[in-house]
MARKEPA-91158 format. One record per residue: residue in three letters; y, z negated, x of N, C-alpha, C in turn. Coordinates in steps of 0.02 Angstrom, whole numbers, plus 50000, padded with zeros to 5 digits. Atoms other than C-alpha are relative to their C-alpha. Example, Ala and Ser with C-alpha at 12.3 -4.5 7.8 and 13.67 -1.06 7.14 Angstrom:
REM MARKEPA-91158
ALA499415000050045497754961050615500605000050045/SER499415000349958499474964350684500554996349961/
END
This chain:
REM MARKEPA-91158
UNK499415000050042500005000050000500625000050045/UNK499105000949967501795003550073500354996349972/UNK499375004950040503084992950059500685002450029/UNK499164997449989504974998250052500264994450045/UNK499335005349973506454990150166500454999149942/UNK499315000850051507504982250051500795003650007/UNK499594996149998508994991450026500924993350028/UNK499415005550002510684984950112500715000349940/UNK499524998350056511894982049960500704994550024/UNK499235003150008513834978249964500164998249946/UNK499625002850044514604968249862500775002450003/UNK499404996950032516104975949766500654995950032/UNK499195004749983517354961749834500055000550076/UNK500275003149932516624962750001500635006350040/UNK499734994949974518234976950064500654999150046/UNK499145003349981519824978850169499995009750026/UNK499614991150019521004996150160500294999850088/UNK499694998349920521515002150344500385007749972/UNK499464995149998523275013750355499885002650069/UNK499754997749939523405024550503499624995350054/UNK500395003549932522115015150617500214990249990/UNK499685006550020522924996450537499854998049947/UNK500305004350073521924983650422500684998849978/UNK499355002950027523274981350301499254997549935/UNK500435003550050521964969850189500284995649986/UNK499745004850044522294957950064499865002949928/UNK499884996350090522054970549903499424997849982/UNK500554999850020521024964449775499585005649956/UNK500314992750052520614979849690500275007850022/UNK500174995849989520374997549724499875004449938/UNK500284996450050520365011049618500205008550011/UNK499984993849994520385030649605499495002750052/UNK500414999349937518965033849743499465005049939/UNK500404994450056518225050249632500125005250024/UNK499974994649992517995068049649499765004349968/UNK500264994350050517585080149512500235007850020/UNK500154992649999517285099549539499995002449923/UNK500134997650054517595109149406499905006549966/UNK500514992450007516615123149342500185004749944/UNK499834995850064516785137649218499365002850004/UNK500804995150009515195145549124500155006449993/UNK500024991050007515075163349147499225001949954/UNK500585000050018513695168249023499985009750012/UNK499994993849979512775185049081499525004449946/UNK500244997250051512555198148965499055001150010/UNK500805000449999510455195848910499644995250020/UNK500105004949988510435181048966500204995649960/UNK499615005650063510695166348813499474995450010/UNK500495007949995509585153148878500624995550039/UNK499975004649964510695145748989501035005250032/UNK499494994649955512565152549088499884997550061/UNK499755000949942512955153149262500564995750009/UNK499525002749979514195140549339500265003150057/UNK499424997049955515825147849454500244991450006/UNK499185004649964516695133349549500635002749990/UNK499244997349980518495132949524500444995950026/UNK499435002249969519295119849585499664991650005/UNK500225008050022518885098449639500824997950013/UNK499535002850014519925087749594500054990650003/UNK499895009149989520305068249668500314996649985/UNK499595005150049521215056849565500464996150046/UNK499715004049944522615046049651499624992650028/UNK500325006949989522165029149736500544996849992/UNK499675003950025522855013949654499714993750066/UNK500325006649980522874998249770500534994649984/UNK499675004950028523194982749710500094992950040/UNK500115006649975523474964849781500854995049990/UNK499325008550014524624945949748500445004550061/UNK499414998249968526404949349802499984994550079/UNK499805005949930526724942649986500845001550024/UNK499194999449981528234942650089500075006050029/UNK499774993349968527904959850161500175004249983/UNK499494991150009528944974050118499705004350015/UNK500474994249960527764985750214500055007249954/UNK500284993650053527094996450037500685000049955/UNK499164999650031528944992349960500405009150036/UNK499714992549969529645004650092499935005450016/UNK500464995449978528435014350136500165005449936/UNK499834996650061528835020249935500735002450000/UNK498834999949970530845016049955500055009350037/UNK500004995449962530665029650080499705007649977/UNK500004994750030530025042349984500285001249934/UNK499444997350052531175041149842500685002450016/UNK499194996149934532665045549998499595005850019/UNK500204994249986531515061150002499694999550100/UNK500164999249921530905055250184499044997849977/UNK500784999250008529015057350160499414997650059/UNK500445001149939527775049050282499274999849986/UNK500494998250019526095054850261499434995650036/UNK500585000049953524435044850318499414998749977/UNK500775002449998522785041950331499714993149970/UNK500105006149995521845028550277499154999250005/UNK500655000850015520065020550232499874994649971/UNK500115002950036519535010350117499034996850039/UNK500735003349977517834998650193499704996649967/UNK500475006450043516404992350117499564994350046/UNK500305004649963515724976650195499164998049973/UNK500705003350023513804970350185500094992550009/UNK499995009649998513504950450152500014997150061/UNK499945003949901513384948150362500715002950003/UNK499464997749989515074956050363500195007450034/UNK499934992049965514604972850433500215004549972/UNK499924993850051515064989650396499605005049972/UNK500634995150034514164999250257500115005050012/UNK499644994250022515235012550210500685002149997/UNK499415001050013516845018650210500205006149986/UNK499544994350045518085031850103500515001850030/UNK499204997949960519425040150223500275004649940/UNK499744994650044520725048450124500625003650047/UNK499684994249977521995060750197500665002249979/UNK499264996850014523795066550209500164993249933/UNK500055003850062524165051150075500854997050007/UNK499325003249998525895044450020500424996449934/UNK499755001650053526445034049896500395003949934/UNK499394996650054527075041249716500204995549946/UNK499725006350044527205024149622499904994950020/UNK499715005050004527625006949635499834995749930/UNK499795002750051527404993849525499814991750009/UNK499815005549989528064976749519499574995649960/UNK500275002950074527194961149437500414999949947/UNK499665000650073527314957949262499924992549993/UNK499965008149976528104938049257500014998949926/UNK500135003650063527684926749120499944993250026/UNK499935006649971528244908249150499304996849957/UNK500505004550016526724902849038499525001150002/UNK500644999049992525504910649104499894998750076/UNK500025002049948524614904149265499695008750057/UNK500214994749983524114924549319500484999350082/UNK499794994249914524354930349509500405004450001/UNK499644995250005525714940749530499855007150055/UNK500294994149966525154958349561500465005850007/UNK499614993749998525994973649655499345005849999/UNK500434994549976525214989649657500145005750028/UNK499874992649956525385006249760499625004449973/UNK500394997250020524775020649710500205007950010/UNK500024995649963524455035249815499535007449997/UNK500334992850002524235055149817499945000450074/UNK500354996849955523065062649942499695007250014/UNK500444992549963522105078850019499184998950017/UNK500474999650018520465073349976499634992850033/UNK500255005949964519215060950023499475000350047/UNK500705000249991517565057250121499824995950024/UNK500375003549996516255047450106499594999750088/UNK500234998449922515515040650300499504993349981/UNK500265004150004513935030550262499744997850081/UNK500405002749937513415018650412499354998349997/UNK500734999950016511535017550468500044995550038/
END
């Protein structure tokens, strides 16, 4: 009877976002990390079982990152700066950690630069974390699993 290696699994919280070669971690959430292709059916005359698919275009959603307000300005200006039309484009990667702290996996994204901003939302009676978020267009992504 064979027996499998258990599989190494990351935990969803287990991450930290690197800019330009620089952990900028602290975000608790992550989002937009997708890539849909999208197809058109060509159906060919005599053929009605089934059409052909044509690629026409993929398409990667922006990345939203989120995390509690601190004292750094960093993703403030980084935005600031492209609403004065001065555009600074970079790199990043998003890491997935395994329960020893290693690296599983990680999502580089490309040419990337802030196109929103958004401040928390304050409510004196509620005890909530105050959350900023960034949220950044890119030039695609890719996946780099570690063995």
């Amino acid at each position: 009877m064979k027996t499998t290696k258990p599989h190494n699994v990351g935990g969803a919280f287990r991450f930290v976002v690197e800019l330009d070669g620089l952990i900028v971690g602290g975000f608790s959430e992550v989002t937009g990390m997708k890539s849909e292709t999208e197809v058109k059916p060509l159906w060919e005359g005599g053929v009605n079982s089934h059409p052909h698919y044509m690629i026409e275009r993929t398409k990667t959603p922006n990345i939203v990152l989120k995390r509690g307000i601190t004292t750094s300005s960093e993703l403030w200006e980084w935005y600031d700066s492209v609403t004065q039309g001065k555009i600074k484009r970079k790199n990043g990667s998003i890491i997935l950690h395994n329960q020893a702290g290693t690296e599983m996996c990680r999502w580089n994204f490309f040419s990337a630069f802030p196109v929103k901003w958004n401040g928390p939302d304050l409510n004196a009676t509620s005890g909530n974390v105050a959350i900023e978020s960034i949220e950044l267009v890119h030039e695609g992504l890719k996946t780099i699993f570690k063995k």
